[in-house]
C-alpha positions as CSV (number, residue, x, y, z in Angstrom):
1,X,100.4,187.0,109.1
2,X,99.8,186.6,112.8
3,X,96.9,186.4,114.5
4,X,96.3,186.6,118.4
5,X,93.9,184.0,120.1
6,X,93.3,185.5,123.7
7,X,93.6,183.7,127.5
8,X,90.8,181.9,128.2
9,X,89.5,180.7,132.2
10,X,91.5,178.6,133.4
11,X,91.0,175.1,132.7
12,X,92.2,171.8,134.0
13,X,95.3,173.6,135.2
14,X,94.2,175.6,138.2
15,X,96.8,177.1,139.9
16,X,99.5,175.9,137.0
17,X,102.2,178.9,136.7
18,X,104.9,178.8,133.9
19,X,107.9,181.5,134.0
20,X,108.7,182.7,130.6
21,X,108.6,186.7,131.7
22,X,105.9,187.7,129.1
23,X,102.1,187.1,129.0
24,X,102.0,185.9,125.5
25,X,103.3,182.9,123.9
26,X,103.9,182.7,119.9
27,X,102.9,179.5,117.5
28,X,104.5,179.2,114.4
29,X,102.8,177.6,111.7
30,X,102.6,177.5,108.0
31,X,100.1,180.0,105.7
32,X,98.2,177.9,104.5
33,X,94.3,178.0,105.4
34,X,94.8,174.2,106.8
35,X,98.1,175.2,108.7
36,X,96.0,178.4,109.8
37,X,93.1,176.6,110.7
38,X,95.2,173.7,112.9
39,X,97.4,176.4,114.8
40,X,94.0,177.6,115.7
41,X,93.1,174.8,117.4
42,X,96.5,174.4,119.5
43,X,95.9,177.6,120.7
44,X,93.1,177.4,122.0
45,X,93.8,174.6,123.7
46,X,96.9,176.3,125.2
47,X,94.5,179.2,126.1
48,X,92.3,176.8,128.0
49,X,95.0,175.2,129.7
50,X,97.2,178.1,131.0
51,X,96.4,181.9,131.5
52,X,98.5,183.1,128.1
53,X,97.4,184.6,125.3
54,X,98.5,183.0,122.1
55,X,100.0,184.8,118.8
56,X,99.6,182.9,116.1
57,X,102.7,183.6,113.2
58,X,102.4,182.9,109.9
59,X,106.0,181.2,108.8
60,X,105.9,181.1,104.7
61,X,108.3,178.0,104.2
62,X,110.5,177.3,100.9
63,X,108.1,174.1,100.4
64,X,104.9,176.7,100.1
65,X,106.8,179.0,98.3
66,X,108.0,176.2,95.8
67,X,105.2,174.6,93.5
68,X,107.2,172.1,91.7
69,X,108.2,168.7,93.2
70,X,109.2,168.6,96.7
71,X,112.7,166.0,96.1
72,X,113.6,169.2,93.9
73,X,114.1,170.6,97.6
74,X,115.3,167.6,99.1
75,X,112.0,166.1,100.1
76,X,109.7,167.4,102.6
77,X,111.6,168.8,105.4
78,X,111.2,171.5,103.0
79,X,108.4,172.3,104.8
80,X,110.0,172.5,108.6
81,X,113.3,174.8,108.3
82,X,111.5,178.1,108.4
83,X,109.8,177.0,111.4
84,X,112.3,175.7,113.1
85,X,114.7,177.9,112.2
86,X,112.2,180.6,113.9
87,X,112.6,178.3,117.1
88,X,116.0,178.0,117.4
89,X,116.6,181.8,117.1
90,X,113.3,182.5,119.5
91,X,111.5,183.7,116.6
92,X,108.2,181.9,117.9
93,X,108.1,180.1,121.4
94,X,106.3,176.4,119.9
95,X,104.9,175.6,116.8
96,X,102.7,173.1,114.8
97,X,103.3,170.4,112.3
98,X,101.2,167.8,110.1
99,X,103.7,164.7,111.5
100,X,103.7,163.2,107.7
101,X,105.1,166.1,106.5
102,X,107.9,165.9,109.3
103,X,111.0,163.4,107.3
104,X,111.8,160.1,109.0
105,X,115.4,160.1,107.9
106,X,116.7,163.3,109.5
107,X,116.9,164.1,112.6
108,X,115.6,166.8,114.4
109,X,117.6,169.8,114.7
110,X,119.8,169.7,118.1
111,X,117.9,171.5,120.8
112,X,114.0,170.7,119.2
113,X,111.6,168.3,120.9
114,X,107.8,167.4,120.1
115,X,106.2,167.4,123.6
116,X,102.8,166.3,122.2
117,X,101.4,164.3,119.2
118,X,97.6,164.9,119.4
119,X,94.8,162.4,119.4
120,X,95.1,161.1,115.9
121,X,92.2,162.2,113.1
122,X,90.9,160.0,110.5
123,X,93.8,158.7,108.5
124,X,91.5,158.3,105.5
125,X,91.6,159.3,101.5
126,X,89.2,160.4,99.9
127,X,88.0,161.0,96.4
128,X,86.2,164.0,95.3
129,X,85.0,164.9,91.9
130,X,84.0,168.4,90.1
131,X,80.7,170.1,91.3
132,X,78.3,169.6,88.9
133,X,79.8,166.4,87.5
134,X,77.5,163.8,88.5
135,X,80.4,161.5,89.4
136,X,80.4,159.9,93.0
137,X,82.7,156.9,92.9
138,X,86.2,156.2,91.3
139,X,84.0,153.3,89.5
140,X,82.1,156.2,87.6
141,X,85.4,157.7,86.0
142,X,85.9,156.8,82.3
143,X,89.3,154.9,81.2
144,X,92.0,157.0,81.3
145,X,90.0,159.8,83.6
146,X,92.7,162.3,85.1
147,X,92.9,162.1,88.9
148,X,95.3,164.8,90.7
149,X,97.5,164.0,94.1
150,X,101.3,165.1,94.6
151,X,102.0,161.7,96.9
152,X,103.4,159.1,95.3
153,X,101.8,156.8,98.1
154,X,98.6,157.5,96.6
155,X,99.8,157.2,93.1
156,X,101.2,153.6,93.7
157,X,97.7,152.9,95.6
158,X,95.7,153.9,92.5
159,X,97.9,152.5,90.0
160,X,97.0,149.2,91.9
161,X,93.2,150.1,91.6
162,X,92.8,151.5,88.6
163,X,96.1,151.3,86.3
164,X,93.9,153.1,83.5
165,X,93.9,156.4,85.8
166,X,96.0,159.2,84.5
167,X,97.7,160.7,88.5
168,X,99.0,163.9,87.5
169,X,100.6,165.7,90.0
170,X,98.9,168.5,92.2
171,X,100.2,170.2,94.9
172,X,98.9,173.6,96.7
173,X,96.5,173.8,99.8
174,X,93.2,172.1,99.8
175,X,91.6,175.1,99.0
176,X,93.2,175.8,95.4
177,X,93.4,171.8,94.5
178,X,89.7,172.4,95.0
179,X,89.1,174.9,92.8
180,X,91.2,173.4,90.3
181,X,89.2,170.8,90.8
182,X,86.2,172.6,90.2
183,X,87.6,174.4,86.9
184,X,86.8,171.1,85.0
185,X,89.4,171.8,82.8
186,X,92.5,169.4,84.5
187,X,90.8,166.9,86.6
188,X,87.9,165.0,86.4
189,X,88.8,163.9,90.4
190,X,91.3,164.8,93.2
191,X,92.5,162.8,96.0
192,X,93.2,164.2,99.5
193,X,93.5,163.4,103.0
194,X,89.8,163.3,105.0
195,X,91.1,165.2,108.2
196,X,92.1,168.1,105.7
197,X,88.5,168.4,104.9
198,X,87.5,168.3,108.4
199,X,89.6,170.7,110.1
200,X,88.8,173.2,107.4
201,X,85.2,172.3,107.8
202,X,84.4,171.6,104.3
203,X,81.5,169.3,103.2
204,X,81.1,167.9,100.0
205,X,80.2,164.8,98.6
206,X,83.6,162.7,98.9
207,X,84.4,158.4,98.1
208,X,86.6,157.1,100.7
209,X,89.1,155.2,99.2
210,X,90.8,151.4,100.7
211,X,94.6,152.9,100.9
212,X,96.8,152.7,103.4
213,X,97.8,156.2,104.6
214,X,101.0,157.8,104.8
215,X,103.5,157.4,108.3
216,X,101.4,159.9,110.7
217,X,98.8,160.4,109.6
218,X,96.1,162.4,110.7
219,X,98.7,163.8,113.9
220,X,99.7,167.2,114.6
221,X,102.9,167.1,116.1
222,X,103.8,170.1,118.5
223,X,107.1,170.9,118.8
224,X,109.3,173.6,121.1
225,X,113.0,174.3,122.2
226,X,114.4,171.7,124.5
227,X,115.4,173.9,127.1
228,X,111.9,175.8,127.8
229,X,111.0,173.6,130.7
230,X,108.1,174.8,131.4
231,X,106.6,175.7,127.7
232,X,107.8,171.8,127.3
233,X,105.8,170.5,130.6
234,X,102.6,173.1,129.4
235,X,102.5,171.1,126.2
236,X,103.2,167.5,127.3
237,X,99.8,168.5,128.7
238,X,98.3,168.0,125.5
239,X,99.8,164.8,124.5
240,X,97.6,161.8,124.0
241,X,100.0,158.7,124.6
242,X,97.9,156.4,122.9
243,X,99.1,157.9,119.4
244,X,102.4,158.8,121.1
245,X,102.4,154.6,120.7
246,X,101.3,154.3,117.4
247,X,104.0,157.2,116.3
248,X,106.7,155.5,117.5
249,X,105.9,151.9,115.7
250,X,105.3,154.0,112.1
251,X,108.3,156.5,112.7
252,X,110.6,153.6,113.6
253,X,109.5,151.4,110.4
254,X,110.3,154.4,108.4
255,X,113.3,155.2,109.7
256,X,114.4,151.5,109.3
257,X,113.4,151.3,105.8
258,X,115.3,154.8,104.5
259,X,113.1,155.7,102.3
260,X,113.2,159.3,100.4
261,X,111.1,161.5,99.0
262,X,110.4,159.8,96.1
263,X,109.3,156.2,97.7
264,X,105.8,155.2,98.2
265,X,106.2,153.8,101.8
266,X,102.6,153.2,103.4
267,X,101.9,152.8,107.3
268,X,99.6,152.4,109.6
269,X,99.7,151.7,113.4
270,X,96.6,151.0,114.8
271,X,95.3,149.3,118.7
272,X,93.0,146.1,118.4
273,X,90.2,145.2,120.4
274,X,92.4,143.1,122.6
275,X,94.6,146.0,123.6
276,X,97.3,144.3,121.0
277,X,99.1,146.8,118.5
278,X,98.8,146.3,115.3
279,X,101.2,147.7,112.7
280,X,100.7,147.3,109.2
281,X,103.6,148.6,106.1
282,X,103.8,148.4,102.5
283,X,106.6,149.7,100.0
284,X,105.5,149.8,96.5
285,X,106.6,150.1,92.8
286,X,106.3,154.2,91.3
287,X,103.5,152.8,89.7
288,X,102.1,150.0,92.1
289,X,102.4,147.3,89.8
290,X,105.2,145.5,92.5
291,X,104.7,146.0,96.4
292,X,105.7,144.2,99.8
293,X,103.7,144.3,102.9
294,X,104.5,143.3,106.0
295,X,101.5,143.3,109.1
296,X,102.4,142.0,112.4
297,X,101.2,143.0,116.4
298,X,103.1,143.1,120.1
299,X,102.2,145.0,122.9
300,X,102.1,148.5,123.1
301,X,105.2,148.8,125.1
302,X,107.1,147.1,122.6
303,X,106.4,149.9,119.7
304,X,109.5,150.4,118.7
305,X,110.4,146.8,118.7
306,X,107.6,146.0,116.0
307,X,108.4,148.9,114.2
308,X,111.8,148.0,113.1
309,X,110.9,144.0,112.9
310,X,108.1,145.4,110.3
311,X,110.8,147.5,108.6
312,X,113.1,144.5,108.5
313,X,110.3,142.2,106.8
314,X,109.7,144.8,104.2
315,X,113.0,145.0,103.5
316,X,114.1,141.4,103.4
317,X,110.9,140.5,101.4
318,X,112.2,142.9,98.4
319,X,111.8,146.7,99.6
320,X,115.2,147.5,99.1
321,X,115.2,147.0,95.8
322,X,111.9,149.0,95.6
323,X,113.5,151.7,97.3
324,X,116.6,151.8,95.6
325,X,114.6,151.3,92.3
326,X,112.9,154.7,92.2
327,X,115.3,157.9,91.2
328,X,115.7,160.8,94.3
């Protein structure tokens, strides 16, 4: 699956000239309409930045291919070997991640960099319910009502909400959990992330939901080979420092507190008013019914710093026990 997303005028980079031998630069990304949908937009903003056509290529990864649970694959780095097996062997020349699907407790392969983290989306859930079903809260599902989400952040989160709820797990791109969804036959509501809905451009009546949301949130991350200076100075172009910041504070709490696949670790970095940031963790119970949470602020320059002192509270209030308490 590739798909070709042509030069466009120059842009801010008048006069910018990169020496890769070839007019065309390939983005590898998953198959999914959302993965599809999000290399689009890289591109394009490549294409405005540099005179290069883009190629887009399709990379089918073992955590698409596989539909049971992802620790079954050793968590979700399932979803990054293709892909950065294609970089390493020059397969594609950059490519495009969703940063919470990109592990905190492995490294990145020798050689691989991310040059950019995009301006962070809305980090929000949200709740939708069946067309037709005349639902538009969680407070209008019945006792026991069957709600559908593969992350076990959100299932500790609505276990603390609403214990009665039946989370059954429900992976697959937005687009089938949606027409699952829509069946009326498994669910009577789904829970997914509110930038999946926008990127794809989908409207329908949604509840956004008070959860904490998942280490990265809302980023793309954009990653290429080390050692292609100028593909690495092309995208650096793109990055947006501010959530560069707020990355560093929630990857460095994660990485502290390793977690696996299995562990309902909830983060959120965020800047206050007073130019203060603000980082904010929790580690929970399978079910939610036990959780720590840690919230503290520094300056900006010190993200790292906060990040592990917020991995450190979690842990000494009880999170390695919470960890440790919930099979791989």
């Amino acid at each position: 699956m590739t798909e070709i997303v042509p030069a466009r005028r120059r842009g801010e980079l008048e006069g910018f000239s990169w020496e890769t031998g070839e007019g065309r630069l390939k983005l590898g990304t998953r198959t999914s309409p959302l993965a599809m949908a999000q290399a689009r937009m890289v591109a394009g903003m490549v294409s405005r930045l540099a005179r290069v056509d883009v190629e887009i290529v399709g990379i089918m990864t073992t955590g698409d291919k596989h539909q049971g649970d992802l620790s079954e694959l050793g968590g979700k780095g399932a979803y990054l070997r293709e892909i950065d097996r294609a970089l390493l062997t020059r397969g594609v020349d950059f490519a495009v991640h969703c940063l919470k699907d990109v592990p905190g407790d492995v490294p990145l392969p020798d050689g691989l960099i991310f040059p950019a983290y995009l301006e962070r989306d809305d980090t929000g859930d949200v709740m939708l319910f069946p067309m037709g079903s005349g639902h538009e809260s969680m407070a209008d599902l019945p006792y026991g009502a069957r709600v559908g989400t593969s992350a076990v952040r959100r299932r500790a989160q609505l276990g603390r909400i609403r214990p009665d709820l039946r989370v059954e797990y429900l992976r697959g791109n937005v687009n089938s959990r949606l027409g699952r969804l829509d069946a009326g036959n498994e669910f009577d509501a789904i829970v997914l992330a509110r930038a999946s809905l926008d990127r794809l451009d989908l409207a329908r009546p949604h509840e956004v939901l008070d959860m904490i949301p998942a280490v990265g949130a809302g980023v793309l991350a954009v990653q290429c080979r080390e050692s292609d200076r100028h593909i690495a100075e092309l995208l650096r172009l793109l990055d947006h420092e501010p959530t560069r910041t707020c990355v560093r504070a929630e990857r460095t709490m994660l990485h502290g507190l390793q977690g696996h696949c299995n562990s309902p670790i909830a983060g959120r970095a965020r800047f206050e008013r007073d130019g203060q940031l603000s980082l904010e963790g929790m580690v929970f119970t399978r079910d939610g019914s036990q959780f720590v949470r840690s919230h503290d602020w520094a300056a900006p320059r010190e993200a790292a710093a906060l990040g592990a002192y917020i991995a450190g509270d979690l842990l000494r209030k009880g999170g390695r026990d919470l960890i440790d308490g919930i099979p791989h």
